[in-house]
PAZAPA-4460 file (N, C-alpha, C; in steps of 0.05 Angstrom, whole numbers, plus 32768, in hexadecimal, padded with zeros to 4 digits):
% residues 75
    n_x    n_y    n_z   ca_x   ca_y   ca_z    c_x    c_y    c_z   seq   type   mol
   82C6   7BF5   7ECD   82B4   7BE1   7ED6   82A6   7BEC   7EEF     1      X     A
   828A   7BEB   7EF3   8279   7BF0   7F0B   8273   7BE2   7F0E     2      X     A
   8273   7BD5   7F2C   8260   7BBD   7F42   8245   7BC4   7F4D     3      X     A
   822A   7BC3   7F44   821E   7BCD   7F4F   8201   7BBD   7F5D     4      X     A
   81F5   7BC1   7F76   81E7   7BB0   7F80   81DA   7BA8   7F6C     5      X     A
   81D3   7B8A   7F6E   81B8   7B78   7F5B   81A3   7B85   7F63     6      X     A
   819D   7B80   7F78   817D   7B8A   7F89   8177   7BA8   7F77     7      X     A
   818B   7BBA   7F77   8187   7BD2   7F6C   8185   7BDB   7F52     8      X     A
   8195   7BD3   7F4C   8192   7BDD   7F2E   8199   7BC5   7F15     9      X     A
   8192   7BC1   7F04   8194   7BB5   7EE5   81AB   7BB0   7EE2    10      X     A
   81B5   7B9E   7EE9   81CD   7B91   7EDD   81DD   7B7F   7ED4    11      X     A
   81EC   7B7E   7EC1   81F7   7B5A   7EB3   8204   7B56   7EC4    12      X     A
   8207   7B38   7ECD   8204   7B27   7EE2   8211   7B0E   7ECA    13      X     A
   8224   7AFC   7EDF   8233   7AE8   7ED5   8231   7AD2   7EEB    14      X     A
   821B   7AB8   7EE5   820A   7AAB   7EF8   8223   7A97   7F04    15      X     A
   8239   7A92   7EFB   824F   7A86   7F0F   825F   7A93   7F1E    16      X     A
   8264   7AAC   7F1D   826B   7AC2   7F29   8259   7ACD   7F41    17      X     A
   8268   7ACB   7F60   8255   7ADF   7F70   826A   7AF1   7F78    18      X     A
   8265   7B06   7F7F   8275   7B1C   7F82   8264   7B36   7F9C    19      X     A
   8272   7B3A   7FB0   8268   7B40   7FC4   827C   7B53   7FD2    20      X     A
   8273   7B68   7FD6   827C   7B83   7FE0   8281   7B87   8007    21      X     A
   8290   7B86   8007   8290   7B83   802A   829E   7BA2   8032    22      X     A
   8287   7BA9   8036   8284   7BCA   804C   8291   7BC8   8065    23      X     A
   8299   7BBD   806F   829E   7BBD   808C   82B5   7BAE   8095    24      X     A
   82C8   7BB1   80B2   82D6   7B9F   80BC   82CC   7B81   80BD    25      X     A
   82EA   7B74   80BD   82D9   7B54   80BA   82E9   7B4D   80DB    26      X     A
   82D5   7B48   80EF   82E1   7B48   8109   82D9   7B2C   8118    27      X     A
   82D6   7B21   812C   82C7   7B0F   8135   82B1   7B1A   8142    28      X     A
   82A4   7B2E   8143   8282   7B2B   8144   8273   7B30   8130    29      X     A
   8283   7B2B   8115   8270   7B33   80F2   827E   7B09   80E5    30      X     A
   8287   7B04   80FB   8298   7AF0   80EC   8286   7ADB   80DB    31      X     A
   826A   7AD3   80E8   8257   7AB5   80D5   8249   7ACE   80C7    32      X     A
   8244   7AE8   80C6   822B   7AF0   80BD   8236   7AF5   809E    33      X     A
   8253   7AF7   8092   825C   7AF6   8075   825C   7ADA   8069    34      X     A
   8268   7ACA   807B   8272   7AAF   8074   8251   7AA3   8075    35      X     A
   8241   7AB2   8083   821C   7AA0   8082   8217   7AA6   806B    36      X     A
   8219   7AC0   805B   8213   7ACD   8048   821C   7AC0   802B    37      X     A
   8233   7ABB   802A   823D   7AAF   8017   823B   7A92   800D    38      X     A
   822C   7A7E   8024   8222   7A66   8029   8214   7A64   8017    39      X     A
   81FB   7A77   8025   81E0   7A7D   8020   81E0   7A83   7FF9    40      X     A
   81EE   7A96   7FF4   81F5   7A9A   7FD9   8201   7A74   7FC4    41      X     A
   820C   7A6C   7FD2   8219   7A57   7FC4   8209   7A3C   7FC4    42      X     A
   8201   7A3C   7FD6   81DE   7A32   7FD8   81CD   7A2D   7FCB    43      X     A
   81C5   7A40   7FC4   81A8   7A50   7FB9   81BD   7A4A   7F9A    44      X     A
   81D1   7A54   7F97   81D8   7A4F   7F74   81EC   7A3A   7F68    45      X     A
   81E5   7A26   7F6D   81F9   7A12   7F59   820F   7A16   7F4F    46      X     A
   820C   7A2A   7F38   821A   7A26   7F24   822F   7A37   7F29    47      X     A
   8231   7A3F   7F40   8240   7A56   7F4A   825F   7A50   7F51    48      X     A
   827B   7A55   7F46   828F   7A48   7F43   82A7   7A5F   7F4E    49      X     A
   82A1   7A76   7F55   82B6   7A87   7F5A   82A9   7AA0   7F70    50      X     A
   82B1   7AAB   7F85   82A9   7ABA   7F99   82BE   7ACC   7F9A    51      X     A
   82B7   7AF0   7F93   82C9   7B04   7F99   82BD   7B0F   7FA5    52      X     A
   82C9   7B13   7FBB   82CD   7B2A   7FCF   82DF   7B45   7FD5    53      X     A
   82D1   7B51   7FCF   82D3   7B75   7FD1   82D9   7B78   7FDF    54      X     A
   82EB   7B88   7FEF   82F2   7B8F   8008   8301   7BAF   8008    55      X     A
   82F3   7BC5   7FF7   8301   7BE5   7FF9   8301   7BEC   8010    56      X     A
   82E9   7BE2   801B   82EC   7BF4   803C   82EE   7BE4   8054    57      X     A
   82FA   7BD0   8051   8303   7BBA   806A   8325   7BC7   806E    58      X     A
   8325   7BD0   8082   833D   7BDC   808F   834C   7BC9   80A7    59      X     A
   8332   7BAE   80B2   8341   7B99   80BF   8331   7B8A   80BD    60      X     A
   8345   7B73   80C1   833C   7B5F   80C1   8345   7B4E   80D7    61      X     A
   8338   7B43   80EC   8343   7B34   8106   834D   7B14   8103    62      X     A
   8358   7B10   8111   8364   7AEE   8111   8351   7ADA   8109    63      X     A
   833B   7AE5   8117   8324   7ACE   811C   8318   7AD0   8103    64      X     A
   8312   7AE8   80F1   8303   7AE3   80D9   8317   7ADA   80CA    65      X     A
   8330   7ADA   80C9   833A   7AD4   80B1   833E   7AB3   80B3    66      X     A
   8344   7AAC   80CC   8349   7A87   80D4   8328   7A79   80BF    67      X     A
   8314   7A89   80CC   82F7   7A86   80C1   82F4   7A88   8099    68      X     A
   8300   7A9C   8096   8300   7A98   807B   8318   7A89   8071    69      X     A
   8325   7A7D   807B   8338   7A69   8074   8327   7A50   8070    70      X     A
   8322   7A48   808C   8318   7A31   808D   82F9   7A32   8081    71      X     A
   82EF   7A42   8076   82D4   7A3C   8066   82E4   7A3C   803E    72      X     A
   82FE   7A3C   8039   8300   7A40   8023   82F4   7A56   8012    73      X     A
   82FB   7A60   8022   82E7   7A7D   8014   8300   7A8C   8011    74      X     A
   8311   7A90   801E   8330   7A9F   8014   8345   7A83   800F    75      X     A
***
């Protein structure tokens, strides 16, 4: 199975499914700019019923983002 950007290239896509790749530490100064992101996504699509998050190259994760993704129901 390959994940590969929408923006980029041609790909089947499952419209209740969002699925999102996170490059980077999740710290408290990146903390609203994922959780804005995923808003923004659930927003914009209705019908949207399940959110995976990727995380190969997150090596930490701090107190403060994870209390944050608690309390937004997002983990």
């Amino acid at each position: 199975m390959h994940f590969r950007n929408v923006a980029r290239h041609t790909v089947i896509t499952q419209r209740d499914i969002l699925s999102i790749r996170v490059e980077e530490c999740l710290y408290f100064a990146n903390a609203r700019f994922l959780e804005d992101a995923i808003y923004d996504q659930v927003v914009a699509r209705p019908e949207l019923r399940h959110v995976v998050l990727m995380c190969p190259a997150v090596n930490l994760i701090d107190a403060t983002r994870c209390r944050a993704l608690r309390r937004s129901h997002i983990v």
